[in-house]
C-alpha positions as CSV (number, residue, x, y, z in Angstrom):
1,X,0.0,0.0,0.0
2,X,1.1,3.5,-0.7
3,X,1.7,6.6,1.8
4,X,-1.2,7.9,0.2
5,X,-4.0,5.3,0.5
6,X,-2.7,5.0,4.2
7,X,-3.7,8.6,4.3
8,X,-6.4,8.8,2.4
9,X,-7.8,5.9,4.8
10,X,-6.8,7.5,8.2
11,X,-8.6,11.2,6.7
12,X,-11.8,8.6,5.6
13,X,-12.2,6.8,8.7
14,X,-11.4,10.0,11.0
15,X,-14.4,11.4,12.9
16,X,-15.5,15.1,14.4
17,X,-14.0,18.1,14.2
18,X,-10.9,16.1,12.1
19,X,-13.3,14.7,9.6
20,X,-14.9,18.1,9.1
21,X,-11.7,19.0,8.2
22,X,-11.6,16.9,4.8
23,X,-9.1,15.4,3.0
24,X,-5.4,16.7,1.7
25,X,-4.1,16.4,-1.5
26,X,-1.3,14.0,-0.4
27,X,-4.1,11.6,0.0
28,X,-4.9,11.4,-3.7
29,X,-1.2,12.3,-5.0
30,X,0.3,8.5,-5.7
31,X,-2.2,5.9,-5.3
32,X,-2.1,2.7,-7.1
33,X,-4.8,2.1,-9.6
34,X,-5.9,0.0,-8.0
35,X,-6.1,2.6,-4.7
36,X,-8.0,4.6,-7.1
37,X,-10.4,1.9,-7.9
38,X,-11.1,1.8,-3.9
39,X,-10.7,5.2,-2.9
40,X,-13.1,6.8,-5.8
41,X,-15.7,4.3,-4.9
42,X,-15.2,5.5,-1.2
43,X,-16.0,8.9,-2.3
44,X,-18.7,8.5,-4.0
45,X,-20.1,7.0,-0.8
46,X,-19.7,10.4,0.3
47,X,-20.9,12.7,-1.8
48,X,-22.1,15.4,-2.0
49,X,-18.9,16.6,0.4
50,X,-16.2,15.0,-1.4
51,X,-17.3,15.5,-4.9
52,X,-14.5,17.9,-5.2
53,X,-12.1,15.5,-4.4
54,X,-13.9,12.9,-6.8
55,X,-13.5,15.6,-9.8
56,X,-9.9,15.7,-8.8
57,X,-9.7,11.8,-8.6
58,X,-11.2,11.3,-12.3
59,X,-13.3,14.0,-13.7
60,X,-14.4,12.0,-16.4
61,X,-15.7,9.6,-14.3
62,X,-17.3,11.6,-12.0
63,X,-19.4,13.4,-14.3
64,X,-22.2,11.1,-15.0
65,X,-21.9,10.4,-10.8
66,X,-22.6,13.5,-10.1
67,X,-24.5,14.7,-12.2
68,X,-27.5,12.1,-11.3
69,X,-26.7,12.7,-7.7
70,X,-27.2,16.4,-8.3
71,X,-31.0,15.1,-10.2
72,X,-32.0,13.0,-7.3
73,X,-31.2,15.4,-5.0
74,X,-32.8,18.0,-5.6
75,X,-35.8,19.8,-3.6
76,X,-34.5,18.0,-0.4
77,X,-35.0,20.7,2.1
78,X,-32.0,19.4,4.1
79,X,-29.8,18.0,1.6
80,X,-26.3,20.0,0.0
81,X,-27.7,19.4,-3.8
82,X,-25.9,22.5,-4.2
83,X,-23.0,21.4,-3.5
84,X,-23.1,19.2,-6.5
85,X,-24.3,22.2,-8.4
86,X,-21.5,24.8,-7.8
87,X,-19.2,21.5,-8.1
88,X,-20.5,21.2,-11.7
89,X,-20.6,24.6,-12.9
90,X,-17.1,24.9,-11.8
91,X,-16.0,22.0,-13.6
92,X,-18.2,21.9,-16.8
93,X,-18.5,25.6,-17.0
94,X,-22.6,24.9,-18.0
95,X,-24.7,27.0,-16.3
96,X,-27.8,25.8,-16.3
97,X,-26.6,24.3,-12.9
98,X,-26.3,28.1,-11.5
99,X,-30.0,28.0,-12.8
100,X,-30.5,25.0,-10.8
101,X,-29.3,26.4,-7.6
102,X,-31.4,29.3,-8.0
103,X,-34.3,27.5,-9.0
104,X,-34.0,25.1,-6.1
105,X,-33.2,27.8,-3.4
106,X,-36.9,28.7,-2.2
107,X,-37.3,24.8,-1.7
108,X,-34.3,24.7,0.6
109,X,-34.7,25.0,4.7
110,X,-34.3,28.3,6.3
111,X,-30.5,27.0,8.0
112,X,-29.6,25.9,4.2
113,X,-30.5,29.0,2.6
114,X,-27.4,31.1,3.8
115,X,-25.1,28.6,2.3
116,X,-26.6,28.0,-0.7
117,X,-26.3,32.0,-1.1
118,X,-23.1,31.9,-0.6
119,X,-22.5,28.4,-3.5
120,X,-24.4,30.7,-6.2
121,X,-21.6,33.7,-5.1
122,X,-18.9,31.3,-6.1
123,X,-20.6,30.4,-9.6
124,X,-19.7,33.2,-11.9
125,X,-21.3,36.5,-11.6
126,X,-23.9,37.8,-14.4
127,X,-26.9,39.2,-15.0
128,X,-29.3,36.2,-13.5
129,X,-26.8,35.8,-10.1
130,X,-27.5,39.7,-9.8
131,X,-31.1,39.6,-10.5
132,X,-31.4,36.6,-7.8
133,X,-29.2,38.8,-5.2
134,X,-31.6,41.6,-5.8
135,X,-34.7,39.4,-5.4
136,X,-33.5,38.1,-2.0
137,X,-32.8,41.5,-0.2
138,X,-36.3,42.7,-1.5
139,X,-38.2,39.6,-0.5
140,X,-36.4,37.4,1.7
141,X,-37.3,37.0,5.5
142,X,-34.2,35.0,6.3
143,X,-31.6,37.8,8.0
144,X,-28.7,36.1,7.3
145,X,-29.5,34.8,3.5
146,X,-30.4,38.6,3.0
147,X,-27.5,39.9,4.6
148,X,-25.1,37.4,2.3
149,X,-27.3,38.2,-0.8
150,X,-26.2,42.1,-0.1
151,X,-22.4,42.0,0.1
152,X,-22.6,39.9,-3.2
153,X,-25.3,42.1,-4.9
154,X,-22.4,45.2,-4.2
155,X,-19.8,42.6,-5.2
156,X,-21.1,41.4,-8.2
157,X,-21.8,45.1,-9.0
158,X,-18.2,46.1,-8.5
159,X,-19.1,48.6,-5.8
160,X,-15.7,50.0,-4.9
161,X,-14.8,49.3,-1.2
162,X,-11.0,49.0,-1.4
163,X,-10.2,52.4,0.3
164,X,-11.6,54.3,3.5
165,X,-13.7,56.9,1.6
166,X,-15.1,54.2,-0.6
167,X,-15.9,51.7,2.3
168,X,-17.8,54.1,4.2
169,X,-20.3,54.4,1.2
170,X,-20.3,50.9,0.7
171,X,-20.8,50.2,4.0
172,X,-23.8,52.7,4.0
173,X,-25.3,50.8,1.0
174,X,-24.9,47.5,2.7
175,X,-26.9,49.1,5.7
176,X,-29.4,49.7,4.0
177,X,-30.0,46.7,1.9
178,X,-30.2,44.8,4.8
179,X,-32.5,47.3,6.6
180,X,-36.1,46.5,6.6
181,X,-36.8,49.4,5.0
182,X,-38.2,48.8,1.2
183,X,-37.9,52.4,0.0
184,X,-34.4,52.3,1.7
185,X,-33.5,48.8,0.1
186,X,-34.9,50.4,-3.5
187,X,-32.9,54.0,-3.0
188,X,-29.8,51.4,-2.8
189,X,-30.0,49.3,-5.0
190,X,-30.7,52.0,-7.3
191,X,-27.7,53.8,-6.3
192,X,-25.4,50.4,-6.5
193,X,-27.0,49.7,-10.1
194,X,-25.6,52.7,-11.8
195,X,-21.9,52.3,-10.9
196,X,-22.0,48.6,-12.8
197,X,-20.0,49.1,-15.8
């Protein structure tokens, strides 16, 4: 057995705060093939939190894994489905999974809902990831969903906040998005729409 699988096994069969932790690369780097064989099997067993690692194992493989996963997982109120999503944007570059994640979010449970803000954030920024931001602050009850959908409506907007003078205005227009405020939320978002280039 290689230094690897030995790894890989110790980070697999690990438990708490050190599973939580996930796996190193020095667990994949030098397996056998057949340590591969075992190990990508393993993951799958695992997904939807290591399908990173099952990209990195074979990406070709895991494609057709994970994309049915991501199908038969989707409008589970407690499940990760987007995960899976963000996972397969980033590596197949298709958005129509973005589309799923926002599609899917309203279905999701009010402790999901903050994370799966934050999994459409990391997809690439456009038009329909701006248009869903801006939806959330104006309609959202969930505090810290809206509060997430805020920094990345600004972000995604380019709202400068690199320097003191510009931070206190961003930080203004983050107030106020979050605020319960409509007219307040509307003045804001006006005022963050025309600085996008």
């Amino acid at each position: 057995m290689t230094i690897a699988y030995d790894t890989f096994m110790r980070q697999y069969h690990a438990t708490g705060s050190e599973k939580a932790d996930g796996y190193s690369r020095d667990a994949f780097t030098g397996l056998a093939p057949e340590e591969k064989e075992e190990v990508f099997k393993l993951l799958v067993t695992e997904l939807p939190w290591s399908v990173e690692w099952l990209f990195f194992l074979d990406a070709a493989r895991a494609l057709p894994i994970v994309k049915d996963a991501e199908q038969k997982g989707r409008g589970d109120p407690f499940g990760d489905t987007y995960r899976l999503q963000a996972a397969l944007v980033d590596h197949t570059g298709d958005l129509s999974y973005q589309g799923h994640m926002i599609d899917d979010y309203p279905a999701y449970h009010k402790r999901k809902k903050p994370l799966v803000v934050l999994a459409i954030n990391r997809t690439p920024a456009n038009d329909v990831t701006i248009d869903f931001f801006k939806n959330l602050i104006l309609t959202e009850t969930n505090e810290a969903a809206v509060a997430r959908a805020s920094m990345y409506f600004l972000d995604s907007l380019d709202v400068a906040n690199a320097m003191q003078h510009d931070r206190v205005k961003y930080d203004r227009l983050l107030d106020a998005l979050r605020s319960e405020d409509m007219s307040a939320k509307l003045h804001a978002i006006a005022l963050a729409s025309e600085v996008k280039p």
